[in-house]
C-alpha positions as CSV (number, residue, x, y, z in Angstrom):
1,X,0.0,0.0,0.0
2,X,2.9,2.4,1.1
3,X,5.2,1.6,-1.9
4,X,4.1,3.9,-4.2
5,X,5.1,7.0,-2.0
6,X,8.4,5.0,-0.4
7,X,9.4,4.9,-4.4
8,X,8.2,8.5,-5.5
9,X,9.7,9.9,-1.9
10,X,13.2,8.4,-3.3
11,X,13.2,9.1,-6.7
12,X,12.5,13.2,-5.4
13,X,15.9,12.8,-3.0
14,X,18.1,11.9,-6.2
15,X,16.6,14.4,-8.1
16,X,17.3,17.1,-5.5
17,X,20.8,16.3,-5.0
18,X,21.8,18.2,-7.9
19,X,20.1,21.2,-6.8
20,X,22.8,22.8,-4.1
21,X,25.7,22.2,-6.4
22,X,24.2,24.3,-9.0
23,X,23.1,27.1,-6.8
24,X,26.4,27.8,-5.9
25,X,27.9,27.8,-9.3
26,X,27.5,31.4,-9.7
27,X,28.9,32.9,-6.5
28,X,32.0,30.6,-6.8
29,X,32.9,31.7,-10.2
30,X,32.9,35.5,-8.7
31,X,34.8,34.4,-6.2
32,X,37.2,32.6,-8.2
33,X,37.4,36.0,-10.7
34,X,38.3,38.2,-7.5
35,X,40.9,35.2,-6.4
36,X,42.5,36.0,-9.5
37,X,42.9,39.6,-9.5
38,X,43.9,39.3,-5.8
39,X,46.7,37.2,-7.1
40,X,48.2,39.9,-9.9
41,X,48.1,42.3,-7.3
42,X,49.8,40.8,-4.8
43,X,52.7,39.8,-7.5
44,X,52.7,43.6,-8.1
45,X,53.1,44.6,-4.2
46,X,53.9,41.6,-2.0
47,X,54.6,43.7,1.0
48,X,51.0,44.4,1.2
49,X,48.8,42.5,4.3
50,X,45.5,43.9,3.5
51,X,45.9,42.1,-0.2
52,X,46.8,39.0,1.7
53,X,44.1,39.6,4.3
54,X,41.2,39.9,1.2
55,X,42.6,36.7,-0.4
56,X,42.6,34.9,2.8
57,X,39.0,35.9,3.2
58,X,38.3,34.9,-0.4
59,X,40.0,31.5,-0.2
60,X,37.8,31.3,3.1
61,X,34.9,31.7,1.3
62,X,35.4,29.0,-1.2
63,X,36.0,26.4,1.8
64,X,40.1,26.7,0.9
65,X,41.2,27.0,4.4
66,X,44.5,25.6,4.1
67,X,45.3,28.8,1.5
68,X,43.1,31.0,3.5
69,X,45.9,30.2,6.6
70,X,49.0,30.7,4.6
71,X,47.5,34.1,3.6
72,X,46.5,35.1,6.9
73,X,49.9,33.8,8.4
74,X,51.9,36.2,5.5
75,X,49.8,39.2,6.6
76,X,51.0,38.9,9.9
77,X,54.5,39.1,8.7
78,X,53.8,42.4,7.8
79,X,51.4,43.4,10.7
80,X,52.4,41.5,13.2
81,X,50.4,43.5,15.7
82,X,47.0,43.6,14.0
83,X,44.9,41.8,16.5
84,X,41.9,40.3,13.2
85,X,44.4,39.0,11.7
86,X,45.4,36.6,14.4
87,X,41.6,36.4,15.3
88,X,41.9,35.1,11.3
89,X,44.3,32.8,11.9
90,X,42.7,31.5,14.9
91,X,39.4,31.1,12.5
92,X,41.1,28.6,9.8
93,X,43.1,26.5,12.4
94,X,39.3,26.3,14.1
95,X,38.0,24.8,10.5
96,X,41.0,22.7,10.1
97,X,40.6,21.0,13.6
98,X,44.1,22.4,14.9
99,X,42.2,23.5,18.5
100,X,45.7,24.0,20.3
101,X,46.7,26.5,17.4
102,X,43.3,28.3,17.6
103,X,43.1,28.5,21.2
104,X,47.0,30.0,20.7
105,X,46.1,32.7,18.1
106,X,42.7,33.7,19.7
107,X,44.6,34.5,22.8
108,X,47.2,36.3,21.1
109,X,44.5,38.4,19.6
110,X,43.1,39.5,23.4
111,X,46.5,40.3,24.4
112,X,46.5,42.6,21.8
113,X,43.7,43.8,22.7
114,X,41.2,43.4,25.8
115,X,37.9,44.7,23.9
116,X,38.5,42.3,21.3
117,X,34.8,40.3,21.8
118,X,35.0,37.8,18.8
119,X,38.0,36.8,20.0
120,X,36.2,35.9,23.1
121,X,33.7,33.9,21.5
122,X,36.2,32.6,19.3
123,X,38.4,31.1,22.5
124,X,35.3,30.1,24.0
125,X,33.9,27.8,20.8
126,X,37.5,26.6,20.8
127,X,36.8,25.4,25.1
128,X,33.5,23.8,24.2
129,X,34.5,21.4,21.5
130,X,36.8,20.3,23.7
131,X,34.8,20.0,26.2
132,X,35.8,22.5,28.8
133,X,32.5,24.1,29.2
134,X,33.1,26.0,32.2
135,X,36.1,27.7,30.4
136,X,33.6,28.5,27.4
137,X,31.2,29.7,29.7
138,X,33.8,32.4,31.3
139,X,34.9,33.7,27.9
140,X,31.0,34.2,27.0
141,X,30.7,35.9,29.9
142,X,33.4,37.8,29.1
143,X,32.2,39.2,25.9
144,X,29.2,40.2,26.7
145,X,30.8,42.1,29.8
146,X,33.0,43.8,26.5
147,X,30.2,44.2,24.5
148,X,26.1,43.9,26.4
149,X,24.7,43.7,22.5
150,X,27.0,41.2,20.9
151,X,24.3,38.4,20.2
152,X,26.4,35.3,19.2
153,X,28.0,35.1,22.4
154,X,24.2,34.8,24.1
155,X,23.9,32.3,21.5
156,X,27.2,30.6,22.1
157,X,26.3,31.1,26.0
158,X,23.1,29.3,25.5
159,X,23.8,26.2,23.7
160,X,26.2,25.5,26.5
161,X,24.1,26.4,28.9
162,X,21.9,23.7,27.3
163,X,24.4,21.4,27.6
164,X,24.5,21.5,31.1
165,X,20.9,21.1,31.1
166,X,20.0,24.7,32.3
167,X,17.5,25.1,29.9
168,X,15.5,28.4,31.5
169,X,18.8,29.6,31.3
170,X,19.3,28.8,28.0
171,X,16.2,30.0,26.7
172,X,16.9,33.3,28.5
173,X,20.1,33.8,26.6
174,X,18.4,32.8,23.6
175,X,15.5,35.2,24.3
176,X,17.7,38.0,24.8
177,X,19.4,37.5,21.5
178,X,16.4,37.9,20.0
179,X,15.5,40.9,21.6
180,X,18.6,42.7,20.2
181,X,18.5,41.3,16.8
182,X,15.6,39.9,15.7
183,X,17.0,38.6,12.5
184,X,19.1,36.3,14.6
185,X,18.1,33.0,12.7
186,X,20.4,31.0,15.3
187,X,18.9,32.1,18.5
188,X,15.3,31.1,17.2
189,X,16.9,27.8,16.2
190,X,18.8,26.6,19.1
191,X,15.4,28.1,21.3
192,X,13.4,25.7,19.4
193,X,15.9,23.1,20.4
194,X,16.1,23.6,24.7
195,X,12.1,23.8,23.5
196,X,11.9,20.8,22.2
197,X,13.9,18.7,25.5
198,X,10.9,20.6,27.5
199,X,7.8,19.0,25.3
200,X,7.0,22.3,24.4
201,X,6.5,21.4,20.6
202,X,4.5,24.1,19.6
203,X,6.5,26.7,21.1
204,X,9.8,24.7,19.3
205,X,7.7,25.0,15.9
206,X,7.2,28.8,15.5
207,X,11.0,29.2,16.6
208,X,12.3,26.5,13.9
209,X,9.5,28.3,11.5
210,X,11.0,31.9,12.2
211,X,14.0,30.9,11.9
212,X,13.2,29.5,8.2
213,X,11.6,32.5,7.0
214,X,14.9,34.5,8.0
215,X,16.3,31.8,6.1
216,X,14.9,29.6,3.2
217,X,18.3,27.7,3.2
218,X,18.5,26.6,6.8
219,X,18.4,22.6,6.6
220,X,18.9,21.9,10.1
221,X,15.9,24.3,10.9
222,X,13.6,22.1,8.7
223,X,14.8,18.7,10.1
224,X,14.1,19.2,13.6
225,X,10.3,21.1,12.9
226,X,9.9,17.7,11.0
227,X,11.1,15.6,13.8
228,X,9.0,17.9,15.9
229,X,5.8,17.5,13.8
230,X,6.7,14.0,14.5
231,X,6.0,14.1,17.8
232,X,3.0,16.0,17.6
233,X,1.3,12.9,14.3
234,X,1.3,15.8,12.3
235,X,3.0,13.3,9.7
236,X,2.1,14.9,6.3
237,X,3.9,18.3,7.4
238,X,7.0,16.5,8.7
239,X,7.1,14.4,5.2
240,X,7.7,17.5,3.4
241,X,9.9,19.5,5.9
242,X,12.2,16.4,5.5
243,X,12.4,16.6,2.0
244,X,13.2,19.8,1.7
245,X,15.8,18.8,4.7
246,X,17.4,16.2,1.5
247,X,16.9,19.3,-0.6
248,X,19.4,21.5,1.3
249,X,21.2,18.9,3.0
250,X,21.8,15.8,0.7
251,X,24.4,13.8,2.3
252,X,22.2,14.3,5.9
253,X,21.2,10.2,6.5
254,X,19.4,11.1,9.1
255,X,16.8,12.6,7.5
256,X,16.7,10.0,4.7
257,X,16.1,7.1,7.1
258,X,13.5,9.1,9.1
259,X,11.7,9.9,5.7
260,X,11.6,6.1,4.8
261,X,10.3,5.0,8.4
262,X,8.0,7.7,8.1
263,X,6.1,6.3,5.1
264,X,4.4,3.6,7.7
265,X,2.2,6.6,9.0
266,X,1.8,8.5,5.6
267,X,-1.5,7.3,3.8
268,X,-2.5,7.9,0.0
């Protein structure tokens, strides 16, 4: 009875996985364009950090983090005291799993200077993957003592606060993000999360919904409303939030195997 839509639901994921790679095409070629005038100009002054500090940020944005280090760690040759660029450095040894160097760099940028608050946060994402979340906790709180509007770091604050299962306080943190930036897809997000480990599903579904209509592309957002509709039989509603999960996010297997299992409860 169910194999019609198990087929149809499986045939739509293969189709959609050619969807993301396409829609990046364009930006990536502009990228690529500026990479390459980045690199004339730096052959034509290579005394020059900010040139190396664009291309880093360009190589960044194309996922080349390796490149985006090297440029970062010239720059700093030639500004050695210019606190971003060690808070950039700090950035790509993050992405390439080199915590010791990140946790180094980040706290080279604070020496430099004190006020430095995404530094703070930096150091304090750096503590919590780790696993120290006491120490992330401290730098939050130290950021926000720099800097009472910075949202991310009541973000960051929250999801460890989370973590150590103080979820009022989590949602507070969370909350207050909101309140200064209500564009803050994140804090909506990770509310509907701490939301969700209280059985408040409804509540968890308008945050995971405002967070989508801040942003169309947010995969993670759509998985957990569907997980959440789940939990509330509203089974049609979480079908289609989990395909466009597939959509966004193709090589997410979780969502695939709680698509298939969902097409027990899905009727024609």
């Amino acid at each position: 009875m169910y194999k019609k839509i198990l087929v149809l639901s499986i045939l739509f994921m293969i189709v959609l996985q050619v969807l993301p790679c396409n829609a990046y095409e364009h930006s990536d070629y502009e990228i690529i364009k500026k990479l390459s005038k980045c690199n004339k100009k730096i052959d034509r002054n290579p005394e020059n950090a900010k040139l190396y500090i664009q291309r880093g940020y360009l190589n960044f944005m194309v996922g080349n983090y390796e490149d985006a280090l090297s440029d970062y760690e010239a720059a700093k040759n030639y500004e050695p005291n210019n606190h971003n660029i060690y808070y950039s450095i700090a950035q790509m040894q993050f992405k390439l799993k080199n915590y010791d160097s990140a946790f180094e760099n980040y706290t080279k940028a604070i020496s430099i200077d004190k006020k430095d608050v995404k530094s703070y946060v930096g150091r304090g994402l750096v503590k919590e993957t780790c696993g120290n979340l006491q120490g992330a906790l401290d730098d939050y709180n130290k950021a926000i003592k720099v800097d009472k509007k910075y949202v991310q770091a009541y973000v960051n604050r929250g999801v460890v606060k989370d973590k150590n299962k103080d979820y009022a306080g989590a949602i507070v943190d969370y909350t207050t993000a909101i309140k200064i930036d209500k564009y803050a897809s994140d804090a909506y997000y990770n509310r509907g999360l701490t939301l969700c480990k209280l059985k408040k599903y409804e509540d968890a579904i308008s945050d995971y919904s405002s967070a989508i209509e801040l942003d169309n592309y947010y995969g993670l957002a759509y998985y957990h409303r569907g997980l959440t509709y789940i939990e509330l039989n509203q089974y049609e509603k979480a079908r289609l939030d989990l395909i466009k999960t597939i959509e966004i996010q193709p090589q997410n297997k979780e969502a695939r195997a709680k698509l298939i299992e969902l097409q027990d409860y899905v009727v024609e």
